[in-house]
N, C-alpha and C positions, 0 to 999 in steps of 0.2 A: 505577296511581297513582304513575306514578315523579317528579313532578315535586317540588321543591323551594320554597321561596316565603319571601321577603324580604318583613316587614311595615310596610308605612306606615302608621303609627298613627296616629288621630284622637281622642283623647280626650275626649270632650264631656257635661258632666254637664246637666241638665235642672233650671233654678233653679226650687225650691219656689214655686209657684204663677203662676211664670211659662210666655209664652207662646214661638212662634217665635223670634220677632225678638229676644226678649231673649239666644239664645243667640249673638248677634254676639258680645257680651263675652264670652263662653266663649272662642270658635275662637283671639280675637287678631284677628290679621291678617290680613283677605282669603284671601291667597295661604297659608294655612298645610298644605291638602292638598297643592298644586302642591310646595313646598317638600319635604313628609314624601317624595311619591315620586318626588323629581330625589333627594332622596338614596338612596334605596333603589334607586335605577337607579343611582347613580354606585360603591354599594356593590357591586351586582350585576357592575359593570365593573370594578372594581379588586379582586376576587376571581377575577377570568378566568373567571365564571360563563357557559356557555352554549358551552361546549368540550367536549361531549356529552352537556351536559346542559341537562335544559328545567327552567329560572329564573325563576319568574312574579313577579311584585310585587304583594304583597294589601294590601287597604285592610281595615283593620280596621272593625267598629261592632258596639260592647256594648250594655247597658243605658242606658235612659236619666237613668236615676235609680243608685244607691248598688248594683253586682251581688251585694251580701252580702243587700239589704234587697229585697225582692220584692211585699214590699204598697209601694212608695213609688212604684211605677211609674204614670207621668199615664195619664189618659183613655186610650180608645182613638184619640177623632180627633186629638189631639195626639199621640201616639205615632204614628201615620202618618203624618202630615205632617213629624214631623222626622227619620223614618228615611228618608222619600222624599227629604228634603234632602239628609241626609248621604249617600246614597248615590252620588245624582245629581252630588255635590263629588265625592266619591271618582272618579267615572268621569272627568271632565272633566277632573281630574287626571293621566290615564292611569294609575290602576289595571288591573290585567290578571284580577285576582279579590277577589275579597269576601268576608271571612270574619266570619261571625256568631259573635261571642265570648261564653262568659261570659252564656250566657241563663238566667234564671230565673223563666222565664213560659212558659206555654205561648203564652197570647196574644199577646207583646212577640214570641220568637220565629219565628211567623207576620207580624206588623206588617213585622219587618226583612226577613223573608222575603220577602215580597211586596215588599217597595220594591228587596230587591238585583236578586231576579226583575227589575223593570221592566225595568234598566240594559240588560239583555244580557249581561253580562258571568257565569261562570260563577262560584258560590259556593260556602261550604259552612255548618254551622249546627252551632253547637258549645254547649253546654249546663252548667251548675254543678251538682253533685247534694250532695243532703244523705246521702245513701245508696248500694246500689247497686242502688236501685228507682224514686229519686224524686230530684226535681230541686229546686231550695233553697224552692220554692213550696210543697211537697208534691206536687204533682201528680205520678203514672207515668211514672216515665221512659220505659216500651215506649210510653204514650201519646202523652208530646211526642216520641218519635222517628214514629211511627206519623201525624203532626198532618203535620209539617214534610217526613214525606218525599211528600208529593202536591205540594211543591212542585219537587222533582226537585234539590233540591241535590248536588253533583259525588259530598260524605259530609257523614256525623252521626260528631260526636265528643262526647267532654266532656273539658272543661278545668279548670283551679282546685280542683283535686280532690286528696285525697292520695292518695298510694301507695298507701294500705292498702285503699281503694274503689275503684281503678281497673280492678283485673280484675271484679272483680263489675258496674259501668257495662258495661263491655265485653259481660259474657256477657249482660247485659240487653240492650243492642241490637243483638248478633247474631241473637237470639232475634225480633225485632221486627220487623227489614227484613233486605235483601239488596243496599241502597245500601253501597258500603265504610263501614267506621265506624275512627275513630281517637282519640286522645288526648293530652292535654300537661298532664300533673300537676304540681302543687306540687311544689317540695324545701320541704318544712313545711307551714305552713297559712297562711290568708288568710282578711279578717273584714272586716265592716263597717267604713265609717268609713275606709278607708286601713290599717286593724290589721294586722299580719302579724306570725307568727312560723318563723322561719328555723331550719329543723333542720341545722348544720353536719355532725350525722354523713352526712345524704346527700349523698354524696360523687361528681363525676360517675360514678366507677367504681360505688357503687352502683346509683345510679339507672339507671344502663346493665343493669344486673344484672335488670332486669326486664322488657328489652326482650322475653326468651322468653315471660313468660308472658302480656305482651301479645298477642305476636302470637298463642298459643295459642287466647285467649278472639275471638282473631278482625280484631284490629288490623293495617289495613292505611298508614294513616299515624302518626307519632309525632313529638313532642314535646316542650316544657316547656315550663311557664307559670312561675307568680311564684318565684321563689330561683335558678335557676336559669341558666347563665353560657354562653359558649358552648363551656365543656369538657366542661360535661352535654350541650351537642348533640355535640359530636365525639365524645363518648364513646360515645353514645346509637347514633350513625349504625354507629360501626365495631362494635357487638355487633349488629348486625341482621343478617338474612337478608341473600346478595347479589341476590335477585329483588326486597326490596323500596328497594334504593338506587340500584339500576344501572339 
């Protein structure tokens, strides 16, 4: 898993009691995917990215609903329908991978699953836990990793997670599968609503500081989610193994 990945983000929340079509007003403008990943390719080139190294561009797609709030999440047949949409944008886009962010369903997880699956395009499926057993539903975490890996994603990670959970996630779904598994924790915490709180003491050189026992518990990709700047990834990259950069 040496590769690298610049993310084109789509952010799209699912209006209370609304249907598809209402999420036009969400996206903006048409063209908002095409746009997210001309820049993430333009970034990709103005980094001198892909000068021995493979540089993919991912399209993001989280929850549909609030990733802190787990019962808020629609129907099932609405939750297909508009993860098979937003996927289907992403690709047409030229997305080159698909990352399931920030899942807190077992069910939601499978829905995106199955719609990134359609694309062709390779994915992975990344999970929010309240523990380091369970995922912010309640449900096992060996379980949603055990659910999602019949779908063959590339890895199982978890994200939005603090420090202090992340090795124990880890040693949970090394235990589960034998798909790579990875992760990208908070610097602090993150909550419903948009809520965050930002721990200034992790410092990228901390947060790098953990990169060992990550990989200990079995981590084969890394990196950060909400607080996090890109001198926690630079940091992050130069305390790793050379096997898993180069």
């Amino acid at each position: 898993m040496g590769q690298e990945q610049l993310l084109a983000d789509l952010p799209v929340r699912h209006p209370p009691g609304g249907e598809l079509g209402d999420l036009q007003f969400l996206r903006g403008e048409p063209g908002q995917p095409d746009l997210a990943v001309r820049l993430a390719a333009e970034a990709r080139t103005h980094a001198g990215a892909g000068q021995g190294r493979d540089v993919w561009i991912g399209g993001s797609l989280g929850p549909l609903e609030d990733c802190y709030r787990p019962g808020d999440a629609p129907p099932r047949g609405e939750m297909e329908r508009e993860h098979d949409d937003q996927a289907a944008r992403l690709k047409r886009a030229g997305a080159e991978l698909i990352l399931l962010e920030t899942m807190n369903t077992i069910e939601e997880a499978m829905a995106a699953g199955r719609a990134a699956r359609s694309t062709g395009l390779p994915f992975t499926v990344s999970f929010v836990c309240s523990s380091g057993s369970a995922i912010l539903s309640g449900e096992s975490l060996a379980d949603a990793v055990r659910a999602v890996e019949r779908l063959e994603p590339l890895a199982i990670l978890v994200n939005c997670t603090p420090l202090s959970e992340t090795a124990a996630c880890l040693d949970t779904m090394s235990r589960a599968t034998q798909i790579p598994i990875g992760c990208y924790p908070n610097a602090g915490s993150a909550g419903a609503g948009g809520t965050s709180s930002f721990d200034p003491s992790v410092t990228p050189e901390r947060f790098a500081s953990f990169a060992g026992e990550w990989v200990r518990h079995g981590a084969q990709l890394m990196g950060g989610c909400c607080g996090t700047t890109p001198e926690h990834i630079r940091a992050l990259r130069e305390a790793l193994p050379s096997v898993l950069v180069e």
